[in-house]
C-alpha positions as YAML, in Angstrom:
chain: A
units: angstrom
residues:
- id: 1
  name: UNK
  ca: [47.55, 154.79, 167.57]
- id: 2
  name: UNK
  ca: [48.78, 155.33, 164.18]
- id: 3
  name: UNK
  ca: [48.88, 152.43, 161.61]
- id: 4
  name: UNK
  ca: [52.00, 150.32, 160.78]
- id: 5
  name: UNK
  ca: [52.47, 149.94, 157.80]
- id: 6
  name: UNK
  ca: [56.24, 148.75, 157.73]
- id: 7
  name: UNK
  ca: [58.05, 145.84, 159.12]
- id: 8
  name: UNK
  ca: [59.52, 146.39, 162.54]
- id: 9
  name: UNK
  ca: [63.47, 146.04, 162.28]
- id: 10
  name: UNK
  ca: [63.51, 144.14, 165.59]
- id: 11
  name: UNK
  ca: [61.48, 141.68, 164.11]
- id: 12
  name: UNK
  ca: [63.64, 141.38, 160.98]
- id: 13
  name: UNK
  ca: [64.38, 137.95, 160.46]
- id: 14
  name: UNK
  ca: [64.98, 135.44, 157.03]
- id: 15
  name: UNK
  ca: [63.52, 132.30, 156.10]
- id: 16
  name: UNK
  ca: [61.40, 129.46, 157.91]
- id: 17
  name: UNK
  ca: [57.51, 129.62, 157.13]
- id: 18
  name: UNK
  ca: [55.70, 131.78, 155.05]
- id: 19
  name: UNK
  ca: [53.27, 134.51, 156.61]
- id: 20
  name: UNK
  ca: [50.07, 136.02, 155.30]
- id: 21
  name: UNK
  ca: [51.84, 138.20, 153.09]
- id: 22
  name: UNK
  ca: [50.41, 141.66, 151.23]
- id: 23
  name: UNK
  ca: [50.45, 141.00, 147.35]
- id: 24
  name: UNK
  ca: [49.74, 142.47, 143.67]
- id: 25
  name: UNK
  ca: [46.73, 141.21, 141.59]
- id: 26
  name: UNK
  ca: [46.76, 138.15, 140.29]
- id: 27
  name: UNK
  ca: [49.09, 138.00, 136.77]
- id: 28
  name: UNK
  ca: [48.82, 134.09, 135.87]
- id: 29
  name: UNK
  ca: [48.11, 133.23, 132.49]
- id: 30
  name: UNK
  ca: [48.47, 129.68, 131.90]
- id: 31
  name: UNK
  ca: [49.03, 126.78, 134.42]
- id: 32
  name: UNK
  ca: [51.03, 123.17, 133.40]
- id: 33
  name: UNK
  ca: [47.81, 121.33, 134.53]
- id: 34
  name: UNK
  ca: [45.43, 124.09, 132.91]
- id: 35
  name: UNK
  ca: [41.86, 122.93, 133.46]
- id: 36
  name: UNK
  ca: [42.38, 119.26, 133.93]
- id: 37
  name: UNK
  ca: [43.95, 118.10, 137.53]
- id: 38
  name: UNK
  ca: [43.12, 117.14, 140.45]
- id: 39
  name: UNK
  ca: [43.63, 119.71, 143.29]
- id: 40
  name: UNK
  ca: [44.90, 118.10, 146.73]
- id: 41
  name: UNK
  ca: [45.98, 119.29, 150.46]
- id: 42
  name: UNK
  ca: [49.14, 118.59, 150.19]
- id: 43
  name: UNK
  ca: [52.05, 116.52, 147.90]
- id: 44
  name: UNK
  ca: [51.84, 113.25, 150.03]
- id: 45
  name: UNK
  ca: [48.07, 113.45, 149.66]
- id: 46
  name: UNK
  ca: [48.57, 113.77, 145.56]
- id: 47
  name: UNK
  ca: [51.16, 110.78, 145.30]
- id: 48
  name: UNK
  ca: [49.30, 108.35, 147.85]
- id: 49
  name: UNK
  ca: [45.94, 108.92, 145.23]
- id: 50
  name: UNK
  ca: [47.82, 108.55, 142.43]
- id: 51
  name: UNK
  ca: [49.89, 105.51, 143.27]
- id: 52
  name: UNK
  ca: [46.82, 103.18, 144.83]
- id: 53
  name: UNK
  ca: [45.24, 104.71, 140.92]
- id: 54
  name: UNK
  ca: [48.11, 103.41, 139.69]
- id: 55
  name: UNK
  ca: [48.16, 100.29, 141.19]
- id: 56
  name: UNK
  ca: [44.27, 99.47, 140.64]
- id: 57
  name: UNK
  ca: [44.10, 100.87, 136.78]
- id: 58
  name: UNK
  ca: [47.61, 101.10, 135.21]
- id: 59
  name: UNK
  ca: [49.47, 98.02, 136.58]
- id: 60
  name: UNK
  ca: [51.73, 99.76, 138.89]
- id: 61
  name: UNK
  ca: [54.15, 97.19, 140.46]
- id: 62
  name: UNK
  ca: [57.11, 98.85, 141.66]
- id: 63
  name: UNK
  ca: [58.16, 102.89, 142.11]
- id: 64
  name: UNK
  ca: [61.83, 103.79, 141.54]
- id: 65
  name: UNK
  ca: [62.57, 106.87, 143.73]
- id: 66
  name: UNK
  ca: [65.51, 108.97, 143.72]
- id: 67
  name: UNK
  ca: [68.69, 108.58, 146.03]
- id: 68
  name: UNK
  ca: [68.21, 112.06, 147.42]
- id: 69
  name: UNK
  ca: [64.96, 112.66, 148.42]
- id: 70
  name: UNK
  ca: [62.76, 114.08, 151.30]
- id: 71
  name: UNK
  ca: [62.60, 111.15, 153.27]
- id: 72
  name: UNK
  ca: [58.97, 112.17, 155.02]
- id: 73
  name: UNK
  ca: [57.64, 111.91, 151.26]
- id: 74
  name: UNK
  ca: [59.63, 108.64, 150.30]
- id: 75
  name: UNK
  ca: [57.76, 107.42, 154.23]
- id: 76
  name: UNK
  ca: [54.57, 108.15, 152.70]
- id: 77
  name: UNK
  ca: [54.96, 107.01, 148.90]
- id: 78
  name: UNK
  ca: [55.94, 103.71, 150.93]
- id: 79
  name: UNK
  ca: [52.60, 103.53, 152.68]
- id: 80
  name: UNK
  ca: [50.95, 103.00, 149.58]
- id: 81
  name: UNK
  ca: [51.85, 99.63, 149.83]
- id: 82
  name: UNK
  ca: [53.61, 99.27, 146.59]
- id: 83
  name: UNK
  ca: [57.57, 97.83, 146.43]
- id: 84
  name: UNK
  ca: [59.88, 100.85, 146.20]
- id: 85
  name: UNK
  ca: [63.63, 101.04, 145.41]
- id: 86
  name: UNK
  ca: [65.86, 103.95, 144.92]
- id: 87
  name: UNK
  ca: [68.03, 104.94, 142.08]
- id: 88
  name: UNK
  ca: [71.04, 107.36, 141.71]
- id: 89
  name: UNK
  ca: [69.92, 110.93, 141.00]
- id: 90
  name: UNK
  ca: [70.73, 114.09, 143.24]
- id: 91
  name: UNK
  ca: [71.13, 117.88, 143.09]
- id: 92
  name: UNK
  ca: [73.42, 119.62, 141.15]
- id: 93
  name: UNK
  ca: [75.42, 119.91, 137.97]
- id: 94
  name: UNK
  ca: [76.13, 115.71, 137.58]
- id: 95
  name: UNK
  ca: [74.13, 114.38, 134.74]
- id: 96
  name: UNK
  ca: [72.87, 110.86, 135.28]
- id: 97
  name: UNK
  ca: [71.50, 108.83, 132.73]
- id: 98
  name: UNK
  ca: [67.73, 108.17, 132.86]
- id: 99
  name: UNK
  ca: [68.49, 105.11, 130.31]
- id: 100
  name: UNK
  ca: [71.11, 103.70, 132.97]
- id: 101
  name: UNK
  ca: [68.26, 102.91, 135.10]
- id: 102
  name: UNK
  ca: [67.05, 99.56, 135.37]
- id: 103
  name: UNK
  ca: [63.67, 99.16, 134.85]
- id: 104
  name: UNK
  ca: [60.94, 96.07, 134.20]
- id: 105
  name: UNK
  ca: [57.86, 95.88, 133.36]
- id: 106
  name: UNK
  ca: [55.15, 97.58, 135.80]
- id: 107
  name: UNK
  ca: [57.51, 99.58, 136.80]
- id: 108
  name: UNK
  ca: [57.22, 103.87, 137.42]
- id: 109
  name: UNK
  ca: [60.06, 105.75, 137.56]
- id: 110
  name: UNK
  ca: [59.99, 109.13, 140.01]
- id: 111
  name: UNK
  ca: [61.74, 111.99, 138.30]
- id: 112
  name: UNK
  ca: [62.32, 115.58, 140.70]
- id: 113
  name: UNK
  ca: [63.34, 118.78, 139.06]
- id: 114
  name: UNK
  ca: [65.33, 119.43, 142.65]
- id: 115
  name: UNK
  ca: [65.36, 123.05, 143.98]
- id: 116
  name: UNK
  ca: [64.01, 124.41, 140.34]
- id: 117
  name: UNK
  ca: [67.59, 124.26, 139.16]
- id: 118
  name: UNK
  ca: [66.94, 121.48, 136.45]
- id: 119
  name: UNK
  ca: [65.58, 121.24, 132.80]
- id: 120
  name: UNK
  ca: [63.44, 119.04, 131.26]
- id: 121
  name: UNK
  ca: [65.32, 115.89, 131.18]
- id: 122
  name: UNK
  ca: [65.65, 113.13, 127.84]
- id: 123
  name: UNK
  ca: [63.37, 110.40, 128.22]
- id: 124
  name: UNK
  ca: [63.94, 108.71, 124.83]
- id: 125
  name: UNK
  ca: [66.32, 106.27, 125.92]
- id: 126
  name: UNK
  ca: [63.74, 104.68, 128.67]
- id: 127
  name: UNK
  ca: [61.69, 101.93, 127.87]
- id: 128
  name: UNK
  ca: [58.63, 104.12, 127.81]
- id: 129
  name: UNK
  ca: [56.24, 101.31, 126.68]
- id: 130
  name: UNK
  ca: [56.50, 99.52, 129.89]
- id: 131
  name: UNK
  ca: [57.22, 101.99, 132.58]
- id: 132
  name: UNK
  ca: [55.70, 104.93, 133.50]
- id: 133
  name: UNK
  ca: [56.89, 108.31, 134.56]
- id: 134
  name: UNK
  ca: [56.01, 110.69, 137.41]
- id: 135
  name: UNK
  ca: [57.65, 114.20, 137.90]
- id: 136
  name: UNK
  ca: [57.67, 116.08, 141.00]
- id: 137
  name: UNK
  ca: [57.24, 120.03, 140.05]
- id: 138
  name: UNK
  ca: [56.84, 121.45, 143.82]
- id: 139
  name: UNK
  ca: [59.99, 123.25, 143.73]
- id: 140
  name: UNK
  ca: [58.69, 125.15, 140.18]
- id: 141
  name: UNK
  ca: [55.32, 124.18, 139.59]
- id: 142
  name: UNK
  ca: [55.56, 126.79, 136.60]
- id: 143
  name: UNK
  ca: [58.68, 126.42, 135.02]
- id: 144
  name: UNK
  ca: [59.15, 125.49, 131.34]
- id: 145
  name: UNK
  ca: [59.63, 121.85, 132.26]
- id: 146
  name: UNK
  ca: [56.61, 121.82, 133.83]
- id: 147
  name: UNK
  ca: [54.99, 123.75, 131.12]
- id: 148
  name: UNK
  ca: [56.02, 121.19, 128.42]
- id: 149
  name: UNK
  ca: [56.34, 117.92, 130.13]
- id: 150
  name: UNK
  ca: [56.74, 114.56, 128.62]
- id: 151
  name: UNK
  ca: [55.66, 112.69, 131.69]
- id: 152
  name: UNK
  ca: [53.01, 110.44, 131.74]
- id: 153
  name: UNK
  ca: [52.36, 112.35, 135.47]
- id: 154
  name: UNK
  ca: [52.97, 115.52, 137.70]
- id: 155
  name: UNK
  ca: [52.94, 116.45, 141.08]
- id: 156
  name: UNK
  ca: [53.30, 119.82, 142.71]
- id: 157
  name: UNK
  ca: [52.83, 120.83, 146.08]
- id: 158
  name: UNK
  ca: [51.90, 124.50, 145.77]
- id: 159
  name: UNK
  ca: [52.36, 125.53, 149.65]
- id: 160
  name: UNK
  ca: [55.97, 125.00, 149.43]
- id: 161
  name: UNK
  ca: [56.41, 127.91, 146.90]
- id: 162
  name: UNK
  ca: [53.52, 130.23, 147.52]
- id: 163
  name: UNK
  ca: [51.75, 131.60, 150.87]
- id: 164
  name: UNK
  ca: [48.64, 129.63, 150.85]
- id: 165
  name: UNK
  ca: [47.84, 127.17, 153.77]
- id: 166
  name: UNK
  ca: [47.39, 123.52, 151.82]
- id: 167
  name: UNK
  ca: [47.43, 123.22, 148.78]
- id: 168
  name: UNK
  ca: [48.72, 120.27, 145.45]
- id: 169
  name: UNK
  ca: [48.13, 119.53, 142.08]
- id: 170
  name: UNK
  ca: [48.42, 116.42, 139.86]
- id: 171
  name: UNK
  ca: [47.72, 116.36, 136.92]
- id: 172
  name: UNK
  ca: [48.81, 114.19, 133.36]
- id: 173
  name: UNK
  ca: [50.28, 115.96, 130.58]
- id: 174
  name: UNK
  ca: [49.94, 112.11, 128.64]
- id: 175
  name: UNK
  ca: [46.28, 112.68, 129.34]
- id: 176
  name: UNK
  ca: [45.68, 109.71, 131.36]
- id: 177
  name: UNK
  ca: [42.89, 109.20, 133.42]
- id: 178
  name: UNK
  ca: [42.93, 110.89, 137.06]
- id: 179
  name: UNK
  ca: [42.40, 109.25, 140.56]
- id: 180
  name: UNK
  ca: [38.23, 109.81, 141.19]
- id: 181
  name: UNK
  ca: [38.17, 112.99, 142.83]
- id: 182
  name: UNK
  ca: [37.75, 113.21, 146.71]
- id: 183
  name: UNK
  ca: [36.05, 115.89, 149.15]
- id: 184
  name: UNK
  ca: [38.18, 118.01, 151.83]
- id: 185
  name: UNK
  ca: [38.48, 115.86, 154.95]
- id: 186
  name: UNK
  ca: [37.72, 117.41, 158.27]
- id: 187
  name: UNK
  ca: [41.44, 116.50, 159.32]
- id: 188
  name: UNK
  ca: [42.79, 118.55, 156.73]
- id: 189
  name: UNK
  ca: [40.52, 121.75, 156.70]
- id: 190
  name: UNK
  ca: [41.42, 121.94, 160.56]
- id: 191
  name: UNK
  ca: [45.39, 121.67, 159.85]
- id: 192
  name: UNK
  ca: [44.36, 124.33, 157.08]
- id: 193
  name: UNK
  ca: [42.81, 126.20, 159.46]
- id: 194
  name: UNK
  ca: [45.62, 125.72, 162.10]
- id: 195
  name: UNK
  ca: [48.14, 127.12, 159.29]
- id: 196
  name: UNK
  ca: [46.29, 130.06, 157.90]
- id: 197
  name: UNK
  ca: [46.01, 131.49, 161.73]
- id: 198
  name: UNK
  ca: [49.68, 130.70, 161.85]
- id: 199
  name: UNK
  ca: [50.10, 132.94, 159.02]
- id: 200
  name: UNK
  ca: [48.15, 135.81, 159.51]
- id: 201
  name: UNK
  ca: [50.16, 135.95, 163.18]
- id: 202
  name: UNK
  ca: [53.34, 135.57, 162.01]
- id: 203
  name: UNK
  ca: [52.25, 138.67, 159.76]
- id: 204
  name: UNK
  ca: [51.27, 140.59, 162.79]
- id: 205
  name: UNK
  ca: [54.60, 139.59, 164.84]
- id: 206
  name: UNK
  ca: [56.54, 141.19, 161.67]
- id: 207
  name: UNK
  ca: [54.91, 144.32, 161.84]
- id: 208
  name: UNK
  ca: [55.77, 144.63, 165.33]
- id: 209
  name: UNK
  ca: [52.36, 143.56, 167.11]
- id: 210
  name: UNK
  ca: [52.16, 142.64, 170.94]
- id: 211
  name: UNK
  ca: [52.32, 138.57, 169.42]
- id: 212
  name: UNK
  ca: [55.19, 136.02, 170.35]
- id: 213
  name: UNK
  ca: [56.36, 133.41, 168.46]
- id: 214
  name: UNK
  ca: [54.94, 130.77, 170.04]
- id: 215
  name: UNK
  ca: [51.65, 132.07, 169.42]
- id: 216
  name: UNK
  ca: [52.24, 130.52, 165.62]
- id: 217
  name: UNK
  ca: [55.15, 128.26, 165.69]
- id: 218
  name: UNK
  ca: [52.87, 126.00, 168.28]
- id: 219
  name: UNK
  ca: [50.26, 126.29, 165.60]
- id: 220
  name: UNK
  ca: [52.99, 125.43, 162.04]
- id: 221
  name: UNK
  ca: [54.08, 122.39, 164.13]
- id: 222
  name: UNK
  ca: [50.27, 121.47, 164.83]
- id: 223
  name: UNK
  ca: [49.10, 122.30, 161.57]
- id: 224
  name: UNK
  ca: [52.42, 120.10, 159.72]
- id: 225
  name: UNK
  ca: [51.94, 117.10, 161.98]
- id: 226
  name: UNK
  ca: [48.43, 116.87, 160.51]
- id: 227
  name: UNK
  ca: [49.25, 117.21, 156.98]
- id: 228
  name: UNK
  ca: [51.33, 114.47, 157.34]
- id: 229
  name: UNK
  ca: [48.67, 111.93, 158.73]
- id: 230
  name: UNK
  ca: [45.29, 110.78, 157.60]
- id: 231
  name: UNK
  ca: [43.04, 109.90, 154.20]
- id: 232
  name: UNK
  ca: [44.07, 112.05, 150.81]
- id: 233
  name: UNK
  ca: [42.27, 115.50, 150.89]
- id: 234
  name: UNK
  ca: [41.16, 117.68, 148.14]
- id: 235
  name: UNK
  ca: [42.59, 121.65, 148.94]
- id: 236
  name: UNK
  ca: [40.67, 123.35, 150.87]
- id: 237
  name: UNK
  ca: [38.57, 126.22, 149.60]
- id: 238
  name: UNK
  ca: [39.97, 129.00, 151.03]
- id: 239
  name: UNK
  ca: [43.28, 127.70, 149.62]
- id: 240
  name: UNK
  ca: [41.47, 127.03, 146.09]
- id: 241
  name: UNK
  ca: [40.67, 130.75, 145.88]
- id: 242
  name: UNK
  ca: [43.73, 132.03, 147.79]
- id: 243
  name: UNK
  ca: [45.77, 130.51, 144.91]
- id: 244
  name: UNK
  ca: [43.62, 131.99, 142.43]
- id: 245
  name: UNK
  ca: [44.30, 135.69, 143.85]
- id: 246
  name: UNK
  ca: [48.06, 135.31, 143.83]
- id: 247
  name: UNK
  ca: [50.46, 136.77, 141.15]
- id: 248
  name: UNK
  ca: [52.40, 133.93, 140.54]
- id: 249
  name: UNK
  ca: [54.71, 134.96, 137.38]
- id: 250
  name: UNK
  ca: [55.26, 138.60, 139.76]
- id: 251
  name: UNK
  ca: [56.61, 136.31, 142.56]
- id: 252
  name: UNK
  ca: [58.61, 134.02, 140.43]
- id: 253
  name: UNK
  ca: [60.31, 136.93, 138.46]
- id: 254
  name: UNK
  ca: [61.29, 138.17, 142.09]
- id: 255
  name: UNK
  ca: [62.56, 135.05, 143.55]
- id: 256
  name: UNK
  ca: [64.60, 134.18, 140.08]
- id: 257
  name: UNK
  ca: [66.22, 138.41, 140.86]
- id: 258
  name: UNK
  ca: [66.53, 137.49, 144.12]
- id: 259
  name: UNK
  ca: [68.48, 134.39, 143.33]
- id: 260
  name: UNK
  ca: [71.07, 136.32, 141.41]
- id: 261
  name: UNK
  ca: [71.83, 139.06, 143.50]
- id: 262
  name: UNK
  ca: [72.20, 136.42, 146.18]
- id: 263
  name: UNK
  ca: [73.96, 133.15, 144.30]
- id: 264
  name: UNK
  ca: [76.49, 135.92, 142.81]
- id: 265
  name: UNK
  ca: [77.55, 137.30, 146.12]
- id: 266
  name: UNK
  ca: [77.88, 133.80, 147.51]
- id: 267
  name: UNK
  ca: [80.15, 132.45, 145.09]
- id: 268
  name: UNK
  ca: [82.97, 134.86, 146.01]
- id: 269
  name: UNK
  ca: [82.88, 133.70, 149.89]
- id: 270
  name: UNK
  ca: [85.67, 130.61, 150.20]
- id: 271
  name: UNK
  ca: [84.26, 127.55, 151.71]
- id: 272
  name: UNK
  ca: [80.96, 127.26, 149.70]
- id: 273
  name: UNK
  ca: [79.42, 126.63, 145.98]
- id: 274
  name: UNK
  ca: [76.10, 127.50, 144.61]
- id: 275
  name: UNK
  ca: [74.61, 124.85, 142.79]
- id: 276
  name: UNK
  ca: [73.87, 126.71, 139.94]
- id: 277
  name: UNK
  ca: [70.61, 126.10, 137.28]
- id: 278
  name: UNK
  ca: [70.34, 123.91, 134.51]
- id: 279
  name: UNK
  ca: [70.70, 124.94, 131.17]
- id: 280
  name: UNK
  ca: [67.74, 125.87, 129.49]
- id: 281
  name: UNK
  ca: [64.60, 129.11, 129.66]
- id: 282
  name: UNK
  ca: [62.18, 129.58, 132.07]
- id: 283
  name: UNK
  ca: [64.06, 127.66, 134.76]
- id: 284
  name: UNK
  ca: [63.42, 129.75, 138.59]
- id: 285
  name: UNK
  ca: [65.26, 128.47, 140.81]
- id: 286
  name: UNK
  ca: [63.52, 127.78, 144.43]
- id: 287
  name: UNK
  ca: [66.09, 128.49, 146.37]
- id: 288
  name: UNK
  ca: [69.66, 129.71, 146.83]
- id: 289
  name: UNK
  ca: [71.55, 126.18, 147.69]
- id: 290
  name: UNK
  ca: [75.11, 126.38, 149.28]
- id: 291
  name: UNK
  ca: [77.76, 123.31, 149.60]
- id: 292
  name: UNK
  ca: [79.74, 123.79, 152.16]
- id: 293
  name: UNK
  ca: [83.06, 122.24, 152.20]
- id: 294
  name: UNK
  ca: [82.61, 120.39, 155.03]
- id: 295
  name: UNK
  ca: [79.95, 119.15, 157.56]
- id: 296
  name: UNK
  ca: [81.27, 121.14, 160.42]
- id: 297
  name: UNK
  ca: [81.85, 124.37, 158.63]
- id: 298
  name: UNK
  ca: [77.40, 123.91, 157.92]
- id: 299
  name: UNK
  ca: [77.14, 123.25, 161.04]
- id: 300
  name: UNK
  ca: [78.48, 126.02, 162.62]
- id: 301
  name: UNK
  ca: [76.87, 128.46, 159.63]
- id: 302
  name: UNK
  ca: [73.79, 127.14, 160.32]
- id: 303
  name: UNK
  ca: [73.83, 128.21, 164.16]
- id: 304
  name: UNK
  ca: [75.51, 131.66, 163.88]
- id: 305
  name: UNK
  ca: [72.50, 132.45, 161.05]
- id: 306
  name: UNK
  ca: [69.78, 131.33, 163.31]
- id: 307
  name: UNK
  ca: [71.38, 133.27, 165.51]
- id: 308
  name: UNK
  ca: [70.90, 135.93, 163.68]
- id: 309
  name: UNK
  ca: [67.64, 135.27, 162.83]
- id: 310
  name: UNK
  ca: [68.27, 133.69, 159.10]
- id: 311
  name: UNK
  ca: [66.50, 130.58, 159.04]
- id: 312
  name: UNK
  ca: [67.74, 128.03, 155.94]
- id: 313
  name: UNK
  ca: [65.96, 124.78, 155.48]
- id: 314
  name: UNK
  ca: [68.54, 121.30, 155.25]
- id: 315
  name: UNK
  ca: [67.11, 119.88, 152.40]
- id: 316
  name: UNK
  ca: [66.99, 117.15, 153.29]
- id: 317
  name: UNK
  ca: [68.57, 115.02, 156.08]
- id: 318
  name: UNK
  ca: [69.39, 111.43, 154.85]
- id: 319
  name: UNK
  ca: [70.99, 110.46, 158.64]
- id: 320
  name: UNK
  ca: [67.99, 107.20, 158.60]
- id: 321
  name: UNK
  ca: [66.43, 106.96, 155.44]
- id: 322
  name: UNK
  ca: [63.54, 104.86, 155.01]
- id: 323
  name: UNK
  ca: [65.01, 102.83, 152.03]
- id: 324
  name: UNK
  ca: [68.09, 100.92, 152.21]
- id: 325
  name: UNK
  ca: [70.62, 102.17, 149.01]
- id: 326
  name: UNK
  ca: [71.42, 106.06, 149.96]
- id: 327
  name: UNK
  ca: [74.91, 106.69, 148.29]
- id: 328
  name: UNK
  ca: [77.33, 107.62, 151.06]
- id: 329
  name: UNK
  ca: [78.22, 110.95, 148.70]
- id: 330
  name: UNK
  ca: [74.33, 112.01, 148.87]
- id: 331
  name: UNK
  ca: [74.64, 111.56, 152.80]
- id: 332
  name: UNK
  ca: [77.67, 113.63, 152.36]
- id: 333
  name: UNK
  ca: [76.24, 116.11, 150.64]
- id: 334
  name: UNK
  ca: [72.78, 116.09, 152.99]
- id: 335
  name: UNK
  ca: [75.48, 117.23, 155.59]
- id: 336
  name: UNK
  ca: [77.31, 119.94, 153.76]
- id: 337
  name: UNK
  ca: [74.28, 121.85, 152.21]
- id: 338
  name: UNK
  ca: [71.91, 124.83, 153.02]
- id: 339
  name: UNK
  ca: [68.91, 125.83, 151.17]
- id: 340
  name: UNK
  ca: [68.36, 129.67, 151.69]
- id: 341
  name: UNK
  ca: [65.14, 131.13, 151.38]
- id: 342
  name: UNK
  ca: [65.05, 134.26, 148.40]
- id: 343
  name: UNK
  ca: [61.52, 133.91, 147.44]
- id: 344
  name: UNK
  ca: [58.87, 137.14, 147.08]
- id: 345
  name: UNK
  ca: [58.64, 137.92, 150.67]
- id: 346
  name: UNK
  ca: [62.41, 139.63, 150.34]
- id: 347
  name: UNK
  ca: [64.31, 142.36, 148.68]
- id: 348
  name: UNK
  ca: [67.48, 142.44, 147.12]
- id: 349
  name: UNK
  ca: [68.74, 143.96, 149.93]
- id: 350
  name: UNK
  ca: [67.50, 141.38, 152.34]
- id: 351
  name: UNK
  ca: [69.41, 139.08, 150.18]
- id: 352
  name: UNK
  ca: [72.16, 141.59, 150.38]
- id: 353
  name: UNK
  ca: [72.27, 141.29, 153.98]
- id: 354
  name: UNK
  ca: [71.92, 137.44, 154.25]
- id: 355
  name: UNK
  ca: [75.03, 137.49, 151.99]
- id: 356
  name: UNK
  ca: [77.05, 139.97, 154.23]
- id: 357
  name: UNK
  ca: [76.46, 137.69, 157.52]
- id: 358
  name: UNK
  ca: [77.16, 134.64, 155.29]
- id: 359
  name: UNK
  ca: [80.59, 136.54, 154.42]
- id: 360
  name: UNK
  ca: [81.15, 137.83, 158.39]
- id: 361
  name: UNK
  ca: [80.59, 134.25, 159.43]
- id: 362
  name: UNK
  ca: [83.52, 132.86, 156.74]
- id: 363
  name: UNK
  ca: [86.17, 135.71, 157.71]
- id: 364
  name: UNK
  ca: [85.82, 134.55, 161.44]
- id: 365
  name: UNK
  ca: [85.41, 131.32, 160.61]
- id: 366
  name: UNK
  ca: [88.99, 129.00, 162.29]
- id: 367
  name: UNK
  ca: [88.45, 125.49, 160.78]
- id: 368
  name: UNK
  ca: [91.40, 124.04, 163.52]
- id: 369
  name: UNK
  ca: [89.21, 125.82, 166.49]
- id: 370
  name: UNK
  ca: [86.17, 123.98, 165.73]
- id: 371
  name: UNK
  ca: [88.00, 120.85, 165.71]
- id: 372
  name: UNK
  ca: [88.52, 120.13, 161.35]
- id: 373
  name: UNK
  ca: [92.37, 120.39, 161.28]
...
């Protein structure tokens, strides 16, 4: 039987997890943490270790988190046991102050560069000598921000952007001392396991092999629900050299050109915006993130591009969020938005014909027929 070698067109599909994908050589030349972090399973696993080190060493009292945030990561920070409030900051082109926050003393302040789009934000009017400052990076751990950071902390979780099973960093560009390193736990290196079989099926589906897709969505869900649970992990191994092997700047250049030739086909579709980047170099975005003018016109793109097998992420539901204080406009916007995938796995003209069923769905598209007029 003769070797495949290309993706079967039947199997064509957009979005949802990443598989064991075939890669250049490795390109990277410098990383934000460079040789001094701590390397972790997963984000939640990075901010629970460096909140109870925060706590025990630096005085930690209180975390300020933002308004619109991924509410199974504001459930964890909140098992840490320290108090936690939320403060106005979202997505998109509105600049909020950082020196309108209130802050006190033992106080640290969560800052997120959402969906890559931002740029390194103006700390000087925060009261720097009695709060500290964390950074979330996930969404570019190696953008220019991240590069040159003024934060007293950093967290990126690496398996959200690249095709490795597990996988965090933290790290201090103030040079503060790190959490005491810990060991892979058993827990972890089987959900590791659980999601690097997922992968490498997933691969063989999209080539057209005799595999279903329950044979790895069963194991995603399996392998998610345990990342989510348990004592903080280091990375596993096999994700420690994984990451090592991967051409990060190659697959950042492509998901920045596939951003483009996606965001600029988007923005001439009525009904939608692109939240467009920050000002600023080196910025990559993660995604390509649609507003849609209203909550039922989402809705009903959502379903006809899973329907078509497009998968977009809703990033991220605020419907019950686990701290009172969510703005009714971020709940708003939680409703109206779709983050679509455009990272190294695709081509321009995948993104070409994401774009075209994004543009069939808006020409059909009767706002009174799906009850909005």
């Amino acid at each position: 039987m003769p070797k495949t070698t290309t993706r079967s067109e039947e199997r064509w599909e957009q979005g949802s997890d990443f598989h064991l994908m075939q890669y250049a050589a490795a390109d990277r030349t410098a990383d934000p943490w460079q040789d001094d972090a701590r390397p972790y399973a997963s984000g939640r696993d990075a901010f629970r270790a460096l909140l109870l080190h925060g706590m025990k060493t630096r005085g930690w009292k209180r975390l300020l988190v933002p308004s619109y945030y991924c509410q199974f990561v504001v459930a964890s920070l909140k098992g840490a046991g320290m108090d936690m409030v939320l403060y106005p900051d979202e997505p998109g082109p509105r600049h909020i102050p950082l020196g309108d926050v209130a802050t006190r003393d033992g106080d640290v302040v969560l800052k997120v560069n959402f969906f890559g789009l931002g740029s390194r934000p103006d700390y000087r009017d925060m009261a720097r000598g009695r709060i500290e400052i964390i950074e979330d990076h996930t969404h570019d751990p190696w953008s220019d921000w991240a590069m040159s950071s003024k934060a007293d902390w950093c967290v990126a979780s690496l398996r959200k952007t690249l095709p490795v099973p597990d996988g965090a960093m933290l790290w201090s560009p103030a040079g503060h001392a790190l959490p005491p390193p810990v060991g892979p736990t058993r827990e972890r290196q089987e959900a590791s396991s659980k999601k690097i079989a997922a992968m490498l099926l997933k691969n063989l589906y999209l080539y057209g092999h005799a595999i279903s897709k329950d044979d790895f969505r069963n194991l995603y869900a399996e392998a998610e629900e345990s990342l989510r649970t348990g004592d903080a992990s280091a990375m596993t191994m096999w994700s420690a050299n994984l990451l090592r092997s991967l051409p990060v700047q190659h697959m950042r250049s492509t998901r920045r050109q596939n951003h483009a030739c996606l965001s600029q086909t988007l923005r001439e579709i009525p009904g939608l915006e692109v939240l467009p980047p920050g000002d600023g170099q080196g910025i990559c975005p993660f995604s390509c993130v649609i507003v849609l003018d209203t909550p039922a016109r989402r809705r009903h793109l959502l379903e006809y591009l899973i329907s078509r097998r497009v998968y977009p992420a809703v990033l991220w539901p605020l419907e019950t969020p686990v701290c009172e204080g969510v703005p009714p406009e971020h709940r708003e916007l939680s409703r109206k938005m779709l983050s679509v995938h455009c990272d190294a796995r695709y081509s321009e003209a995948d993104m070409a014909r994401v774009a075209g069923l994004v543009r069939e769905f808006s020409i059909s598209y009767a706002p009174q027929r799906h009850g909005e007029a």
